[in-house]
C-alpha positions in Angstrom: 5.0 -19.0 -16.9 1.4 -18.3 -15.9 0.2 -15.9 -13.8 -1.0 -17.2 -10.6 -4.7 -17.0 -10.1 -5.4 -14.4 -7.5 -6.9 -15.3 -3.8 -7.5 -12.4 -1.2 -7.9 -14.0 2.1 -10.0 -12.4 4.4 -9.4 -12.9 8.3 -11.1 -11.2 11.3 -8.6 -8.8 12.7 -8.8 -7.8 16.2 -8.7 -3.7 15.9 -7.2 -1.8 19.4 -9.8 0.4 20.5 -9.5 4.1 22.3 -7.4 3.0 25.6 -4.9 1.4 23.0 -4.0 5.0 21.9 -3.2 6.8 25.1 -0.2 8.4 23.4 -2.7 10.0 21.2 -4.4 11.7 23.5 -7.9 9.5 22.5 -9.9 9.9 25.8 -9.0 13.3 27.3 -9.2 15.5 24.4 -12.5 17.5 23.5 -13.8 16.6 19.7 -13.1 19.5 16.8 -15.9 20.5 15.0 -16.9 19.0 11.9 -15.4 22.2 10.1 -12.5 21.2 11.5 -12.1 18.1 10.7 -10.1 18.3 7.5 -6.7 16.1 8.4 -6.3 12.9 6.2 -3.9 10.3 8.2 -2.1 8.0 6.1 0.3 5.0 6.0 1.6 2.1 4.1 3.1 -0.7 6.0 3.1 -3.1 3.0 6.9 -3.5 3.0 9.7 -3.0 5.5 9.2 0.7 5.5 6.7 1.8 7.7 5.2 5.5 6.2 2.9 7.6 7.9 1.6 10.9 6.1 -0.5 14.0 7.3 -2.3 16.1 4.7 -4.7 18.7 5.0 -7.5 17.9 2.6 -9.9 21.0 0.9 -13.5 21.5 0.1 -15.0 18.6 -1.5 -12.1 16.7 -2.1 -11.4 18.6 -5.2 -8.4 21.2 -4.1 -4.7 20.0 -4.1 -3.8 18.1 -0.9 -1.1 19.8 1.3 1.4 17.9 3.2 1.8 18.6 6.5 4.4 15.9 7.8 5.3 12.8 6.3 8.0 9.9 7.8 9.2 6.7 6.2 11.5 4.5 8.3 12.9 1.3 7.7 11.7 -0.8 10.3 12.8 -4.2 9.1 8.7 -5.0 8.7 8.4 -4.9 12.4 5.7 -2.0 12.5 4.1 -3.6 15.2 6.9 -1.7 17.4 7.0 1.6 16.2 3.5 2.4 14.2 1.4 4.3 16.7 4.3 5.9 18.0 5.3 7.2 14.6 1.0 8.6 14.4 2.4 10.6 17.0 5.2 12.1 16.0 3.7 12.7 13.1 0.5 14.7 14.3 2.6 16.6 16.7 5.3 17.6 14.3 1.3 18.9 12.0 0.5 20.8 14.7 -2.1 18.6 14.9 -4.4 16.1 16.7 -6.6 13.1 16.3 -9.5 14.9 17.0 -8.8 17.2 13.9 -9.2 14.3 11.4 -11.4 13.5 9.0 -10.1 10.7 6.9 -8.2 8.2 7.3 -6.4 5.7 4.4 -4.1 3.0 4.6 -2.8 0.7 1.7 -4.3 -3.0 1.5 -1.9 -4.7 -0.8 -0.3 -6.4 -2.2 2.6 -6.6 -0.5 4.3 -8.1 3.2 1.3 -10.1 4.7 2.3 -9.4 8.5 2.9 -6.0 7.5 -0.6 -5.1 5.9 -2.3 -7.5 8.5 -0.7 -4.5 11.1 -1.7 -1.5 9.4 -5.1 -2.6 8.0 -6.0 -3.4 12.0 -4.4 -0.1 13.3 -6.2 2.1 11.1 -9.7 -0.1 11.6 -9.2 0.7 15.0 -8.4 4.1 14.7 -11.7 4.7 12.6 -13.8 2.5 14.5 -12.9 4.5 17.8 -12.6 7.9 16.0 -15.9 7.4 13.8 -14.0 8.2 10.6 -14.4 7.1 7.6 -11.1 4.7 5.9 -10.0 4.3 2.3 -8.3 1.4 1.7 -5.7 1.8 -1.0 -3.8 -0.6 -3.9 -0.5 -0.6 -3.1 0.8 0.1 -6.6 -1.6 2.1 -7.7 -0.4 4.5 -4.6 3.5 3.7 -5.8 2.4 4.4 -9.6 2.1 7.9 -8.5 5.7 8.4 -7.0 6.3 9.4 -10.4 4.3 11.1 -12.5 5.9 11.4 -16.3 3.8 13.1 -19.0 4.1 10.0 -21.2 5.6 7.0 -19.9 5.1 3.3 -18.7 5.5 2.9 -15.4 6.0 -0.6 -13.4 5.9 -0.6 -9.6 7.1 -4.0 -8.4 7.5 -5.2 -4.8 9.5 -8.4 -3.8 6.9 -11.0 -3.0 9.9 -13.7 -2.5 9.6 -17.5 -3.8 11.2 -15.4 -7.0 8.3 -13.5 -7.5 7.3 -10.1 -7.9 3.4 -8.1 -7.2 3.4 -5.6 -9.9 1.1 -4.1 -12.5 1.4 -1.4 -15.3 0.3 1.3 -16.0 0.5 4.0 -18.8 0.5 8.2 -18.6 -0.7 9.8 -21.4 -0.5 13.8 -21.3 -0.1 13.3 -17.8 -3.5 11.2 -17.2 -3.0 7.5 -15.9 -4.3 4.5 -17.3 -3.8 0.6 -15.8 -3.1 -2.0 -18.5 -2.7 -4.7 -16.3 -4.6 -5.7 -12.8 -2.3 -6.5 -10.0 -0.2 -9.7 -10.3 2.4 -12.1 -8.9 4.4 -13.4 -10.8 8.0 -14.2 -12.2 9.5 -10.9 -12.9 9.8 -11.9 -16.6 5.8 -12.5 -16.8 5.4 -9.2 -15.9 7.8 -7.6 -18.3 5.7 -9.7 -20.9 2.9 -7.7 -20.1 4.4 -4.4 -20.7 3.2 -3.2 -24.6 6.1 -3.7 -27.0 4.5 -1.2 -29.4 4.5 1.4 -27.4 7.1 4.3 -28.4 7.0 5.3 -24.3 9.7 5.4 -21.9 9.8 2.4 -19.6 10.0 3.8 -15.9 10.3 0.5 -12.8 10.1 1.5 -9.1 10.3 -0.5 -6.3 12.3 -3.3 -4.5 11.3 -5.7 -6.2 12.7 -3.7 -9.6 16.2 -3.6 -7.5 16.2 -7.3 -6.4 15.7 -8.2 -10.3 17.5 -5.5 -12.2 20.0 -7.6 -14.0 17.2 -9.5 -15.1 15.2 -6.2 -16.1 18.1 -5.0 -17.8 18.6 -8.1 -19.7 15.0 -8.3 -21.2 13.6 -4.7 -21.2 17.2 -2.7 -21.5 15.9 0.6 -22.0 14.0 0.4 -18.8 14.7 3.3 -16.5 15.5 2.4 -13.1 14.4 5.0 -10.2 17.0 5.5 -7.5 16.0 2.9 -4.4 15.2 6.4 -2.1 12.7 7.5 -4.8 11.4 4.1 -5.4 9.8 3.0 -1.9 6.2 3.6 -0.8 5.2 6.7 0.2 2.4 7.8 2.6 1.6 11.1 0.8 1.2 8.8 -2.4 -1.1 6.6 -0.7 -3.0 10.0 0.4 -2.7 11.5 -3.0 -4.9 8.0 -4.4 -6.6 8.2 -1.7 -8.2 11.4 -2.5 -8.9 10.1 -6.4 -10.3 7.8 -5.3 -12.8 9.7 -2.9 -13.5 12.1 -5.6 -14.6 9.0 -7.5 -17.3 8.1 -5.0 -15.0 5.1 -3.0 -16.4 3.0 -0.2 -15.1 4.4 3.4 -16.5 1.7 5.5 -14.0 0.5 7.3 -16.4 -2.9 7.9 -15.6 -3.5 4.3 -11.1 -2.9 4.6 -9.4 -6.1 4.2 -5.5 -6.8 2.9 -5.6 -8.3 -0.5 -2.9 -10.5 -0.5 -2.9 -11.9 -4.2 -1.9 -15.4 -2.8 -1.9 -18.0 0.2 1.1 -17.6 2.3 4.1 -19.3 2.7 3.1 -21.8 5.8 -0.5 -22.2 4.4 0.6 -23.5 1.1 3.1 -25.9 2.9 -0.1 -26.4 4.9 -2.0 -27.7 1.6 0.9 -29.3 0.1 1.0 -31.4 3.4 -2.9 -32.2 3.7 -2.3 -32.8 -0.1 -0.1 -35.3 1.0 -2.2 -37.1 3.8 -0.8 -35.1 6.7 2.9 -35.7 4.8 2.6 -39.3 5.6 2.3 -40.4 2.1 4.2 -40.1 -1.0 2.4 -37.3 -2.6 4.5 -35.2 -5.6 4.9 -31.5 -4.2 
């Protein structure tokens, strides 16, 4: 089956300011000096585990990132409820504040619209009110990176539901990672079509959407190496970890230009077009 042709939506989000973080400690807090400000704050929110990670980050992006405190809850994709509070916990449990940060990073996708829609608005508004600078990260190329093999394929795949998968691959060689594929959506068997057949590597697949399918995985790609489902989910460190490659290779931190990247239309707007497809779904139109 083909591959769907990518779409990326982009919406105007309405980002909380300052007051919306009084938990924080936003208004009544003295700024740190620049010197200071070496925290990176991260999260995913793409699927129904909401992640938040705090690293401190070294000189010139160039040293090793140390983890402070990391979290990953399952929240059922409701990370409207619990996001900032889980900011908090997670800068207290640092030993540190908001106004100790100088980075912020949140993954844009693919993955659960309302979910990414969340985040990518939270941490907008968090760098809009903080003045800090926001790196929006691929989803899988942060999950590519929850293992790190010296030689191996590895395929992160999330659900994206309608019997799809978003996924991509990628290859390490001596340890170094290189993408083979940009990131689709797609039946899970497309995707396994575009893993290399002549590659003598082992074949690693992470993620939910790798559980949901495995029989199917096991049938088609049987030597494929399944990672255990608590090993498998996003990460927030992993999403600061890309974050930091990616600043090191010059990355855009505006947070004017964040946006999900959704890969396709959602569920009610393609009923949406099906229906003005169909004259308003008066007529007799073919779905």
């Amino acid at each position: 089956m083909p591959v769907r042709t990518p779409v990326n939506p982009r919406e105007t989000l309405t980002e909380p300011g300052p007051t919306e973080f009084p938990s924080l400690g936003f208004s009544d807090m003295p700024s740190a000096p620049a010197s200071d400000k070496n925290i990176l704050l991260a999260a995913d929110t793409s699927t129904r585990y909401c992640t938040v990670a705090v690293c401190r980050m070294g000189a010139d992006f160039q040293e090793p990132l140390r983890l402070l405190a990391e979290t990953a809850v399952d929240r059922h994709r409701l990370h409207s409820e619990r996001l900032i509070a889980t900011v908090d916990w997670a800068l207290k449990e640092a030993d540190t504040t908001l106004h100790q940060l100088g980075m912020l990073a949140i993954s844009n996708g693919p993955g659960s619209f309302t979910g990414l829609r969340i985040g990518s608005a939270a941490w907008k508004g968090l760098a809009l009110a903080c003045g800090l600078p926001l790196v929006a990260v691929p989803t899988l190329d942060a999950m590519s990176r929850l293992v790190a093999p010296a030689d191996a394929l590895v395929v992160p795949m999330l659900d994206a539901r309608m019997n799809e998968v978003f996924g991509a691959v990628y290859r390490y060689e001596a340890g170094v990672r290189h993408r083979l594929t940009q990131d689709l959506v797609c039946p899970v068997e497309t995707l396994l079509a575009a893993i290399p057949q002549d590659l003598a590597l082992p074949l690693i697949v992470i993620g939910d959407g790798a559980e949901r399918f495995a029989e199917t995985i096991q049938q088609l790609r049987p030597e494929a190496v399944f990672m255990p489902p608590a090993l498998s989910m996003p990460r927030a460190s992993t999403v600061a970890l890309e974050a930091l490659s990616m600043l090191s290779a010059g990355a855009c931190t505006d947070p004017g230009a964040v946006s999900p990247v959704y890969l396709r239309k959602s569920q009610p707007e393609m009923i949406r077009d099906v229906k003005n497809a169909d004259g308003g779904g008066g007529g007799k139109g073919h779905v």
